[in-house]
C-alpha positions, 0 to 999 in steps of 0.5 A: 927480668927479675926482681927477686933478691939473689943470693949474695955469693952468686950477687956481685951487687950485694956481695961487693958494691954494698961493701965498697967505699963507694956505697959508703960514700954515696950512703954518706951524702944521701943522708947529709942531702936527707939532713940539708932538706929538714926531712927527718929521718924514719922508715919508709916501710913502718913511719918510725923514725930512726938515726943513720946507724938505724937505717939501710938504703932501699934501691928503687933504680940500679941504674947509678950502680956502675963497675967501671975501670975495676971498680964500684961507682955509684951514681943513683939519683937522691930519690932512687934510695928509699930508708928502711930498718932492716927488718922492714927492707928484708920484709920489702924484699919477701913481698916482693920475692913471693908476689910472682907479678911484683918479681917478674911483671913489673919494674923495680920501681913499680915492683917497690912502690906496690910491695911498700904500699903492702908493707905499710899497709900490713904494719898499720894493721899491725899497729892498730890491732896490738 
């Protein structure tokens, strides 16, 4: 098992499920369900707040991602989508991709949880000394 973010021409995930209208649509719902809550919007890595445009959707579970009959399905639960700037996600992802432990010890979820306390952690250190 691995966590480390693969490649997207050798990453069917990357290179085709995060292409596919059904992400778009699941993306659609999870921030329609985010705006039906009252929870506001903002990065899960910095505390910024942010629009939809804004924001990319972290996978904490891959199990709702399904290729079924020729084609994408996408059935993850609300809480297995975590909201990120871009640069926040791919910082995530380089946590998680250095740290041998969170890359190949832990599960997704553990691995994401840890590797986005360190990312918080650093950006709050960030703030505080500029």
């Amino acid at each position: 098992m691995s966590n480390r973010r693969k490649p997207r021409a050798s990453n069917a995930y990357r290179s085709e499920f995060l292409s596919s209208p059904a992400w778009f649509a699941r993306r659609a719902r999870w921030f329609r369900k985010q705006e039906r809550l009252g929870r506001p919007l903002a990065c899960a890595g910095c505390g910024w707040p942010a629009t939809r445009d804004q924001l990319e959707l972290h996978h904490l579970d891959y199990r709702g991602v399904r290729f079924v009959d020729g084609s994408w399905r996408a059935f993850e639960r609300h809480d297995d989508l975590v909201p990120m700037h871009p640069y926040c996600h791919g910082l995530l992802h380089q946590v998680i991709d250095r740290d041998r432990v969170l890359s190949h010890h832990r599960g997704r979820r553990v691995a994401s949880a840890m590797a986005l306390a360190i990312l918080q952690r650093r950006m709050r250190e960030l703030r505080e000394t500029s």
